[in-house]
C-alpha positions in Angstrom: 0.0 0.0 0.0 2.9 2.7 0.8 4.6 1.4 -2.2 1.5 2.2 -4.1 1.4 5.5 -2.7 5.0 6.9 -3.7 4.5 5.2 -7.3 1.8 7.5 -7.8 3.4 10.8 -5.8 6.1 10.0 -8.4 4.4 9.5 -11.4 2.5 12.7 -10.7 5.8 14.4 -9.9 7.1 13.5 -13.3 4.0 14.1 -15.4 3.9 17.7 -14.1 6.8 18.6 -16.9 3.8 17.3 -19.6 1.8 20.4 -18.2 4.1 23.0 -19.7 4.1 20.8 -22.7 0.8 20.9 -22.6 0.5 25.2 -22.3 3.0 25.4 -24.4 1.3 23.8 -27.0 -2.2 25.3 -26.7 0.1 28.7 -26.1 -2.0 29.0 -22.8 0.9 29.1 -20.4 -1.0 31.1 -17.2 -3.6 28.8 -17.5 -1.1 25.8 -17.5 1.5 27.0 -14.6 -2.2 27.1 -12.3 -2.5 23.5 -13.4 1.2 22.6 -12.8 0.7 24.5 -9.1 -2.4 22.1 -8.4 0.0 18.8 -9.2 2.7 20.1 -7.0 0.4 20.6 -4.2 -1.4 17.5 -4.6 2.3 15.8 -5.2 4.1 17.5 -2.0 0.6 16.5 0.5 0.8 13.1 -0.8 4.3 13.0 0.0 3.2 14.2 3.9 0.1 11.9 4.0 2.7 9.4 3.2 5.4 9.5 5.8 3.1 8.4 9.1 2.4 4.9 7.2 6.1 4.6 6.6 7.0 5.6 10.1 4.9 2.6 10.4 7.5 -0.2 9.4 10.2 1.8 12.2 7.5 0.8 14.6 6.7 -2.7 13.7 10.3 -3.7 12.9 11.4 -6.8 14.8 14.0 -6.2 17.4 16.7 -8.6 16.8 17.0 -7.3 13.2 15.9 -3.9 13.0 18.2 -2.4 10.5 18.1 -5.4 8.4 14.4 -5.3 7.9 13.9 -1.7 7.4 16.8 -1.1 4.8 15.1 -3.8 3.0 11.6 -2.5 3.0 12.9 0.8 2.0 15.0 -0.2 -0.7 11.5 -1.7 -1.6 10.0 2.0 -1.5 12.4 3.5 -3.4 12.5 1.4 -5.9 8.4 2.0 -6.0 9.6 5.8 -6.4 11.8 4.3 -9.5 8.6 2.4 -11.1 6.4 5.4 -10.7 9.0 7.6 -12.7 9.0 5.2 -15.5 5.4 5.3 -15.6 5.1 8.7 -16.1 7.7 8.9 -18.7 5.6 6.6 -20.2 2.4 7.9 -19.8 3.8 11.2 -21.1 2.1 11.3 -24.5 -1.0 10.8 -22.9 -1.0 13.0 -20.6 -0.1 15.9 -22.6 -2.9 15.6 -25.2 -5.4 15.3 -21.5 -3.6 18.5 -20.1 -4.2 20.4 -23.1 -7.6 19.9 -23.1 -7.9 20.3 -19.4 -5.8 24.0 -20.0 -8.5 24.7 -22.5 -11.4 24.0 -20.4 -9.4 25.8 -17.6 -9.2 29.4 -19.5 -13.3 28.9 -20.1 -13.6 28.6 -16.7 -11.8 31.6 -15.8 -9.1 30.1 -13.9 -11.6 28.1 -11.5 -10.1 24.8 -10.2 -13.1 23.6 -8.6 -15.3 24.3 -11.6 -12.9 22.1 -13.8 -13.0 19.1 -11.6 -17.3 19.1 -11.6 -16.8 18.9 -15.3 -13.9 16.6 -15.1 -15.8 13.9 -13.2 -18.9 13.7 -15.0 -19.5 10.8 -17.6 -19.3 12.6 -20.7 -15.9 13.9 -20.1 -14.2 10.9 -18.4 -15.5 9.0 -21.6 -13.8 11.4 -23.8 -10.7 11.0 -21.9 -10.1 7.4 -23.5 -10.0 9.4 -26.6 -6.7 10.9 -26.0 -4.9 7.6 -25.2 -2.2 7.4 -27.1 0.6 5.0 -27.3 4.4 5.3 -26.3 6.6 6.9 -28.8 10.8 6.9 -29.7 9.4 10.4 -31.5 10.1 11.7 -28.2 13.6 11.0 -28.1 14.0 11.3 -31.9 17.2 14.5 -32.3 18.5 14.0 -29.2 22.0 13.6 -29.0 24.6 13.5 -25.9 26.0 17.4 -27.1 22.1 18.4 -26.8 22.3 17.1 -23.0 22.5 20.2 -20.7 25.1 18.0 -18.6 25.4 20.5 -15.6 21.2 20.7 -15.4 20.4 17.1 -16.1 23.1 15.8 -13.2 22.0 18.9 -10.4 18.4 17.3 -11.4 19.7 14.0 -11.2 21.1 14.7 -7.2 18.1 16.7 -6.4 15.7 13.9 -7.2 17.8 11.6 -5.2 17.7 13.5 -2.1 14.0 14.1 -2.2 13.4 10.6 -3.0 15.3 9.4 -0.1 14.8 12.3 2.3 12.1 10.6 4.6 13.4 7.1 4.8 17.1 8.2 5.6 15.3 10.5 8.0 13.5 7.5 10.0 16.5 5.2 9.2 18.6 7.2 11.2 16.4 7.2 14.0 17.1 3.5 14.4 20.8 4.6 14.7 20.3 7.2 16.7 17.7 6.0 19.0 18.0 8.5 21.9 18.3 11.6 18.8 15.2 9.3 17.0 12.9 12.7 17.3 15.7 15.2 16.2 16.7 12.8 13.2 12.8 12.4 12.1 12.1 15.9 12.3 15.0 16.3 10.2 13.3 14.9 6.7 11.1 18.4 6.8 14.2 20.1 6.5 15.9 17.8 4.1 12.7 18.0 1.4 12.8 21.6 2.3 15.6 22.2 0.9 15.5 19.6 -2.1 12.6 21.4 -3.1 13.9 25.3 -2.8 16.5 24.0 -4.9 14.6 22.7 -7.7 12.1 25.7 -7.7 16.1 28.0 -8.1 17.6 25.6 -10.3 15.1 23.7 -12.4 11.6 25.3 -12.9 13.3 28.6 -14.4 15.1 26.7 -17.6 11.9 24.7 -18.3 9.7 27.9 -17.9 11.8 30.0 -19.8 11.7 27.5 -22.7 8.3 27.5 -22.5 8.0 31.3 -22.8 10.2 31.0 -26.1 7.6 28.8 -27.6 4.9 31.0 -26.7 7.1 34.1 -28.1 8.0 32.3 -31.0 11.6 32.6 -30.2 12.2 28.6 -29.9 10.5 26.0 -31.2 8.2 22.9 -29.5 10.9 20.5 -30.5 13.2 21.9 -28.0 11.3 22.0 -25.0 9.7 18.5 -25.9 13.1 17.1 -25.6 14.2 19.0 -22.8 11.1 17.6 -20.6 12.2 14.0 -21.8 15.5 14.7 -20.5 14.8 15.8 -17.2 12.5 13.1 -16.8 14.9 10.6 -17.6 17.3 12.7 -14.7 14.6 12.1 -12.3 14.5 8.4 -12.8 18.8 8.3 -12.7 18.1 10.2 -9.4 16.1 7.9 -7.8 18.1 4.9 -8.9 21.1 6.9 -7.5 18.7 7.6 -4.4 19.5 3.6 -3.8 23.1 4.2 -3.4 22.6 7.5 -1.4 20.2 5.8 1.1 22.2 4.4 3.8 25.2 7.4 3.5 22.6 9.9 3.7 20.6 7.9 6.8 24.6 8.2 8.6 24.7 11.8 7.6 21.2 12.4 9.1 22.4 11.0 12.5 25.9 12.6 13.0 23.1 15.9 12.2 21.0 14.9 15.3 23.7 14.6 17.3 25.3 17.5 16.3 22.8 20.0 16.4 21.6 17.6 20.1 
């Protein structure tokens, strides 16, 4: 069930780079960034729903083999995180023709969220949505080449993810190390998404906007910011197969913090 849980926080994480797509296509990219701020929200309380029923597995951990059984069923969880990426980088196509339409029915409703979801759910449009199914294409990745790669921007993205991803778990992880700092080390994972976050609204969100606005201005073309969305995609799901090797390091980090700051 928690695996469930960060699958989809992850996939809607992923799929919120198909919303600039999607403004950027139907040149509606207000309208779009208010769509993009309603995933993030719905991603980041998902993420905070999700941390008591992890905390969960600290407190039900056997005794003789504590560490054992939690680094396992995290590993477990991250790799979830992992899945849910890839499904969103598949589902990307998808998504994006179901965006634009939502961005379009958006700017009729004069910006009003809850107006679009009482459309949204009824029959007629759910029905429609099966309509814009469409299939996984290498289109996506046709003209990208290694020299197109911002390398600086796809590995910060690629660390960034990582953190996030594993934030939480090396958070509670370290309470097990730590137990008479358990609070300070928990309370720590706040900070530690916190931070993961400011720096990927500084580093991140800024060069996908700002390709977006070229499209809009006609000053760059679709093309581009197509493939730079499949590329930072494909950094987020490096960073949370890199989050497996940062796990355990960062979970030792987290308690020499506890007992510093202690």
């Amino acid at each position: 069930m928690i695996a469930l849980f960060i699958l989809i926080i992850h996939s809607i994480e992923t799929l919120a780079y198909a919303v600039r797509l999607s403004g950027a296509r139907v040149r509606l990219l207000a309208s779009a960034l208010s769509l993009f701020n309603v995933m993030v929200m719905v991603s980041r309380l998902s993420n905070m729903m999700q941390q008591p029923f992890t905390g969960s597995l600290i407190d039900n951990a056997p005794d003789d083999h504590a560490l054992q059984f939690v680094e396992h069923q995290f590993r477990f969880l991250i790799g979830s995180a992992s899945l849910g990426t890839l499904l969103g980088i598949i589902c990307l196509p998808t998504f994006v023709a179901i965006f634009s339409r939502a961005i379009i029915h958006l700017a009729g409703e004069r910006g009003s969220i809850p107006a679009l979801l009482k459309k949204g759910i009824t029959f007629d449009y759910i029905s429609r949505t099966f309509k814009h199914l469409r299939k996984p294409s290498l289109s996506y990745l046709r003209g990208i080449g290694i020299r197109d790669i911002p390398i600086k921007l796809f590995m910060i993205n690629i660390v960034i993810t990582a953190v996030y991803t594993i934030g939480v778990l090396s958070a509670l992880y370290a309470s097990l190390l730590v137990p008479e700092y358990k609070t300070t080390a928990i309370m720590a994972s706040g900070l530690i998404n916190g931070i993961a976050t400011m720096l990927l609204i500084i580093f991140i969100d800024p060069k996908i906007s700002i390709l977006a606005d070229d499209v809009i201005n006609k000053k760059g073309n679709y093309s581009d910011l197509k493939r730079a969305s499949v590329m930072m995609m494909s950094s987020r799901l490096l960073g949370t197969l890199f989050a497996q090797l940062l796990f355990i390091p960062g979970a030792h980090y987290v308690a020499w913090f506890a007992k510093f700051i202690a």
